[in-house]
Structure formats: structure tokens, C-alpha cells
C-alpha positions as CSV (number, residue, x, y, z in Angstrom):
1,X,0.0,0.0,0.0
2,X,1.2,3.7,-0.8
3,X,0.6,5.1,1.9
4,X,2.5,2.1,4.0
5,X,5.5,2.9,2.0
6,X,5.6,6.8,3.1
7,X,5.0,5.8,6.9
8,X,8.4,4.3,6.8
9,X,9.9,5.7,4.2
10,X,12.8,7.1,6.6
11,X,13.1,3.8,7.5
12,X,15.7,1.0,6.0
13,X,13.9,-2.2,5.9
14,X,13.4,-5.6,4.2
15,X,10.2,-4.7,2.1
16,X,8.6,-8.0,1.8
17,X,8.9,-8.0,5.5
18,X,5.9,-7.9,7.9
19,X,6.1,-4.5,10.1
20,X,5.2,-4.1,13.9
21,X,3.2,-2.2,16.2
22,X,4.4,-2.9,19.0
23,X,5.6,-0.8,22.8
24,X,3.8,-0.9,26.1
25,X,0.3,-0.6,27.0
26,X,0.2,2.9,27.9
27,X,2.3,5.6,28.7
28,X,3.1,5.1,32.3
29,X,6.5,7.6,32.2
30,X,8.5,9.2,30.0
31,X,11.4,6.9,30.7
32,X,9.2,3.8,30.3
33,X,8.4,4.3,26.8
34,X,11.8,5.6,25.8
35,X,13.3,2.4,27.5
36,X,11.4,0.0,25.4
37,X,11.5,2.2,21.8
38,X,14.9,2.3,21.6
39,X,15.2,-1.3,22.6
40,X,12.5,-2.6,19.7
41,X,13.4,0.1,17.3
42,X,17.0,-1.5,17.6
43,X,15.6,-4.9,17.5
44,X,13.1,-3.9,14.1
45,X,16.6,-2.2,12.2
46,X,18.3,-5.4,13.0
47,X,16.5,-7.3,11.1
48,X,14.7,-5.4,8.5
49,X,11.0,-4.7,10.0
50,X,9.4,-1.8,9.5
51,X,8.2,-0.5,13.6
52,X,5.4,1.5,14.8
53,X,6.0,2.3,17.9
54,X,2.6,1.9,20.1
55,X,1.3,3.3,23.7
56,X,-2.5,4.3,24.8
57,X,-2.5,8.0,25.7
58,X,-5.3,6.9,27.9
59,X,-7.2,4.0,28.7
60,X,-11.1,4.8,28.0
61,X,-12.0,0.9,28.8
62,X,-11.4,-0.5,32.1
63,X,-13.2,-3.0,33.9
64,X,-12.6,-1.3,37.2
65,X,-12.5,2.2,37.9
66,X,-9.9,1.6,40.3
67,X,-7.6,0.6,37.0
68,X,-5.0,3.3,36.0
69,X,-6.2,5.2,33.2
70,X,-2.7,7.4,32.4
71,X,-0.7,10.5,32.9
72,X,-3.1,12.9,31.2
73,X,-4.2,13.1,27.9
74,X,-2.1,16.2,26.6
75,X,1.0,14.9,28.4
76,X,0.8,11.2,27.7
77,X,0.5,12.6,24.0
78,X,3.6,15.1,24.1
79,X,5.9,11.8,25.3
80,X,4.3,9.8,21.9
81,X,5.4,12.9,19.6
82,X,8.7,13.2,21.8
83,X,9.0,9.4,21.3
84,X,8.5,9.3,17.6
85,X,10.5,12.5,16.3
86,X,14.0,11.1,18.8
87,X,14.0,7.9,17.2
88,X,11.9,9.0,13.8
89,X,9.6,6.7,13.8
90,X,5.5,6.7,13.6
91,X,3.4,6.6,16.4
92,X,0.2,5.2,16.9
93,X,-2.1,5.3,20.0
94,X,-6.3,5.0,20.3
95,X,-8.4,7.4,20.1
96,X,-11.9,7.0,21.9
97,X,-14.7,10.0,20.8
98,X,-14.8,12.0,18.0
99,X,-14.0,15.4,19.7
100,X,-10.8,13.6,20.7
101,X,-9.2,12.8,16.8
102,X,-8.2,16.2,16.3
103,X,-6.2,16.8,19.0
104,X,-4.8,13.2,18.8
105,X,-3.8,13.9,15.2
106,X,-1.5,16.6,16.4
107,X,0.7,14.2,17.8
108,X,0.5,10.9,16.4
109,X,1.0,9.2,12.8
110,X,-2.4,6.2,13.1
111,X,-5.4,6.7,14.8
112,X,-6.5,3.3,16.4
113,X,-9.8,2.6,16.6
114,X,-11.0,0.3,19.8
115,X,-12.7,-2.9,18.9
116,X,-15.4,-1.7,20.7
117,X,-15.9,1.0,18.9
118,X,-15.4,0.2,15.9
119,X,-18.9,0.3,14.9
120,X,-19.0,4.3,16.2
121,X,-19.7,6.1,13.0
122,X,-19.1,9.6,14.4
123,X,-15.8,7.9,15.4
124,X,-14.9,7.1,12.2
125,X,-15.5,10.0,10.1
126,X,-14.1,12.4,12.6
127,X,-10.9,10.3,11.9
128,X,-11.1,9.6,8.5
129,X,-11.6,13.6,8.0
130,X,-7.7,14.3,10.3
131,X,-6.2,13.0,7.4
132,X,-4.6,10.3,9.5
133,X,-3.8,6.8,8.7
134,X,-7.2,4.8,10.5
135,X,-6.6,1.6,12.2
136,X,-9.8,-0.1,12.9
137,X,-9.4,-3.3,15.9
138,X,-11.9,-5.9,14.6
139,X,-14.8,-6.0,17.2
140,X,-14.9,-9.0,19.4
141,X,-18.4,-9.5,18.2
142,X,-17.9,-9.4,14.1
143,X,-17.2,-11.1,11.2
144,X,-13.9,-10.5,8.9
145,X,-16.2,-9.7,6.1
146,X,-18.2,-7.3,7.9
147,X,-15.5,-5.1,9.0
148,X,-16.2,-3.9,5.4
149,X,-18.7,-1.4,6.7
150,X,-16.3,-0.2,8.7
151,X,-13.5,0.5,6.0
152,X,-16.0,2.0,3.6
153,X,-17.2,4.3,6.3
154,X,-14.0,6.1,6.4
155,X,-13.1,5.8,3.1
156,X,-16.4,7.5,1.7
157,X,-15.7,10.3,4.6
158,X,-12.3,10.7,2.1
159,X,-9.7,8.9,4.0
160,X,-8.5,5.2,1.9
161,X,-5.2,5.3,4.6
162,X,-7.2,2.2,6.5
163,X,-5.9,-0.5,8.7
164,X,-7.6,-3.5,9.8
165,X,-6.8,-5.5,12.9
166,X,-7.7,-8.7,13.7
167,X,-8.0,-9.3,18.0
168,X,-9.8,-12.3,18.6
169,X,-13.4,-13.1,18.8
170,X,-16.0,-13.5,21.9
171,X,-16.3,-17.4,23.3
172,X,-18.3,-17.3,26.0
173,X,-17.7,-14.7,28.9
174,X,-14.2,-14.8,29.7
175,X,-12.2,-16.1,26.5
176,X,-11.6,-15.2,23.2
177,X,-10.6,-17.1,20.3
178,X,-8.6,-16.1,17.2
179,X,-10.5,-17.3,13.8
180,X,-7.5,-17.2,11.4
181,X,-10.0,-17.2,8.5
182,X,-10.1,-13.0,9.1
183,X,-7.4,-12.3,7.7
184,X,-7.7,-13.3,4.4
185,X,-11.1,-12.0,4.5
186,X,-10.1,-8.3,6.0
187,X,-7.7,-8.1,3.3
188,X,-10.3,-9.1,0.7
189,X,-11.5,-5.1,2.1
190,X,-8.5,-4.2,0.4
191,X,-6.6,-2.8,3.0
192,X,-3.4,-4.1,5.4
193,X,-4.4,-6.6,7.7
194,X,-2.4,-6.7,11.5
195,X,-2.7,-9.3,13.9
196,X,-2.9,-8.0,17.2
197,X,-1.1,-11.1,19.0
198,X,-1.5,-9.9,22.8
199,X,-5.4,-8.8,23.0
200,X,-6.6,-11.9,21.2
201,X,-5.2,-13.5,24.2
202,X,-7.1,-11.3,26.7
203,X,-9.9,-13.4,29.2
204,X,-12.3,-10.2,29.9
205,X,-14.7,-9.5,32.7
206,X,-12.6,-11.4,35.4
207,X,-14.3,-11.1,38.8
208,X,-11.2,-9.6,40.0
209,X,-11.7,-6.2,38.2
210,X,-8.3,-7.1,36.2
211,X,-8.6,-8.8,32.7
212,X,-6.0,-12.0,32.5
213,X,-4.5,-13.1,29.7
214,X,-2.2,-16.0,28.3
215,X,1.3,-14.3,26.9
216,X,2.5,-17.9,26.7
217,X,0.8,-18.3,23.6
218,X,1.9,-15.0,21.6
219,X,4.3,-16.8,19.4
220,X,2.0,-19.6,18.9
221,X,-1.0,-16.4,17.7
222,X,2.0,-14.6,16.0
223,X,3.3,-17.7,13.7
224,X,-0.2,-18.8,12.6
225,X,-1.0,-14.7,12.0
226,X,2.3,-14.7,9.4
227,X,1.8,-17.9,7.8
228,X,-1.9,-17.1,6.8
229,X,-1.1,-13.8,5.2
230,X,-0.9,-10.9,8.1
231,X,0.7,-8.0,6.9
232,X,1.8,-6.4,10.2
233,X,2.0,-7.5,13.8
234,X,1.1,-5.8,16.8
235,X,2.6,-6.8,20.2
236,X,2.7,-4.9,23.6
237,X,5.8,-5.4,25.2
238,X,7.0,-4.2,28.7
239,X,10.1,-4.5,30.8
240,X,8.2,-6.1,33.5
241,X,4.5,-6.9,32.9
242,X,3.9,-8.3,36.3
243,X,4.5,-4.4,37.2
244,X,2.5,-2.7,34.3
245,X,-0.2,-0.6,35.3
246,X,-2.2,-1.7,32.5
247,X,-2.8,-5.2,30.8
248,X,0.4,-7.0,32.5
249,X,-1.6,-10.3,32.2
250,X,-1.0,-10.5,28.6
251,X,2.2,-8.5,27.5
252,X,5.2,-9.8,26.0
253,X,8.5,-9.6,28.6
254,X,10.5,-7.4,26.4
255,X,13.2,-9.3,26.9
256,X,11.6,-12.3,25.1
257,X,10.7,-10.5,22.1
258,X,13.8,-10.2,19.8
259,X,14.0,-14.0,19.9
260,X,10.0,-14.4,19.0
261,X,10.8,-11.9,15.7
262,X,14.1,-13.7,14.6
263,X,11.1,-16.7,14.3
264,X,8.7,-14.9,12.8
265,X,11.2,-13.0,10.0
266,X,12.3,-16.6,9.3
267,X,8.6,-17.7,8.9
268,X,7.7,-14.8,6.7
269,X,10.6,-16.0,4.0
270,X,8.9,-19.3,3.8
271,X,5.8,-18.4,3.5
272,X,5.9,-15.2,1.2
């Protein structure tokens, strides 16, 4: 896609690699999210994989509201731009009403779209209309073909810079399952199709207040997402998840995550 190809065009990679989302939940400190940029932007130019770096400005869906929600929208989004322009890469974050796109757009490179809201057509159009590249998270509770709807939307509001991502789909009440079949059928939309490997491994509505997760299996989501056709991936990654203030149950330990890509690079040759 063109507009793919300027996102990283400061960027030397292997072009018939996947590229990554990836960076911690949300922006807990400044000296959090510079610790694991320059650690995965170091990782990404090793091996040739285009990087987006990721981190929530703030985090509009919680299931308790004792949960940390961030620093403060304003600052939170100062430390992305900071982020992005020292090691000159794009940044993406969510974006959760439609009075908050333009002020997002000031700062960041992708506008992410919640799976939950990714039916909000005011949400949509206010983004499409910032000019932004739109990244839309698959709802928990929709197809792969009908996430069409959703693409047209912001394309007809003059925006074709679309994303789609696949996270998982509801089983039950506290599980989701990852139907592979997605992502040839997202890209059937016509647009890049991500994988997001660490929410599609999210167990929701825990009676604890805390959604758990199962990081244990993110190379197993990861390898399956490259070898049937994913054109991105998108991982959070922290230092220490057991510490992270938000969604520790299903990060990837940064440490771990050089050694899952090194994998994943050497799928993607097979399989391309």
C-alpha cells in the first residue's frame, strides 16, 4: 500500500517483511516508553521490520474504575510525539470520541480505533476527516467480512489510509478465540491486515476487576497470523509486565521479544 510505504519511508527495511506495532500498554512515564523504543526500534533495524512504535495516551476501557487510566491526555501525548520525532519513527495510539481525533492527530501518525468502537460512525468520520492513517481493531463480536462497513465508512468520509486489525473473537464470557480465517477475508477489504497477538489472548470480565490473559501463547497467535497472510503484527511489550499498570496479564516480557521476531522474520521467507 502507498501510503504504507511513506509511513516508513525514513526507515531502512526488508520490504517483503511484515512491520510491527508494537511498545507498552500505555504511557506510564517518560522513561518507560523511551526504554522500550529504543530497545525494539534497535531490535526492528536489525532485522529489517518496519516499527510502529505503540502506547495508549489513555485508557477509556477498564473493567474497574480503580484501573490506572494514564498520565493525562495532553501529556501522555507530548511523550508519543517526543518518542517518535528522537528515534523517527510513527506513532500510533487509540483514540476513543470523535471530539478527541483532532487533537490526537496533532501528535500521532495512526489513529486506532477500539474494537469496541469500531462500529462508532461519528468515530470514524471524525478520523477519516484528520487525514490520519485509520486503524480499525476488529470488534470481538464481528465477522472478517463485515468489518467492510467499517472501512467503507472512512473511506467514503475521504480517508482510503485504512488498517484493519484482527484481536480475537467472543467465546463465552471470559475467553476469546482467534479465527484465522479473518485475515484473508479483512484483506479481501482491500486494505493491510495486523494481527494484534496480545489482546486476542485477553480473558475479559474477570471477577477480579483485572482482565488476564495468556502471553505464553503469543508466538504460537503470532506464527499462525504470518503464515496465513498478516501483513503487520502488533505486540505490547514491557520491561516487566507483572508491574505494568495496565494489561500486565498479557504483554510480552521485552526481553523475550527479539528471539519471537528472529522466528517470525524466518517464517515470513517461507511463506511469502
Amino acid at each position: 500500500m502507498k501510503f504504507l510505504d511513506e509511513l516508513f519511508s525514513n526507515q531502512q527495511y526488508d520490504k517483503n517483511n511484515f512491520f510491527l506495532i508494537a511498545g507498552p500498554c500505555v504511557v506510564e512515564s517518560e522513561d518507560l516508553i523511551m526504554e522500550v523504543c529504543d530497545k525494539v526500534s534497535a531490535i526492528c533495524k536489525n532485522l529489517g521490520i518496519p516499527y510502529v512504535f505503540k502506547s495508549s495516551y489513555r485508557k477509556a476501557n477498564r473493567t474497574s474504575d480503580a484501573s490506572f487510566t494514564g498520565v493525562g491526555d495532553e501529556a501522555a501525548l507530548k511523550l508519543l510525539k517526543k518518542v517518535g520525532e528522537k528515534y523517527h519513527l510513527p506513532v500510533t495510539s487509540d483514540v476513543h470520541a470523535h471530539d478527541e481525533t483532532e487533537l490526537a492527530a496533532k501528535y500521532i501518525d495512526i489513529l486506532q480505533i477500539p474494537a469496541f468502537l469500531c462500529r462508532q460512525t461519528d468515530l470514524l468520520v471524525a478520523a477519516a476527516k484528520t487525514g490520519k492513517i485509520v486503524n480499525v481493531k476488529k470488534g470481538q463480536f464481528l465477522s472478517g467480512p463485515s468489518m467492510k462497513f467499517a472501512a467503507d465508512k472512512i473511506r467514503h468520509a475521504g480517508n482510503d489510509k485504512v488498517i484493519l486489525t484482527e484481536r480475537g473473537t467472543t467465546f463465552g464470557y471470559q475467553d476469546l478465540v482467534v479465527d484465522y480465517r479473518n485475515i484473508p477475508w479483512m484483506k479481501e477489504h482491500g486494505t493491510p491486515v495486523v494481527m494484534d497477538c496480545t489482546h486476542s489472548l485477553q480473558q475479559p470480565n474477570q471477577t477480579s476487576g483485572v482482565t488476564g490473559g495468556n502471553p505464553q501463547l503469543i508466538s504460537t497467535i503470532a506464527k499462525a497470523a504470518i503464515a496465513t497472510g498478516a501483513d503487520g503484527l502488533f505486540i505490547e511489550t514491557h520491561p516487566n509486565p507483572a508491574v505494568a499498570k495496565s494489561d500486565g496479564a498479557n504483554m510480552l516480557k521485552l526481553d523475550l521479544l527479539e528471539g519471537l521476531l528472529n522466528q517470525l522474520v524466518k517464517l515470513r521467507k517461507a511463506v511469502v
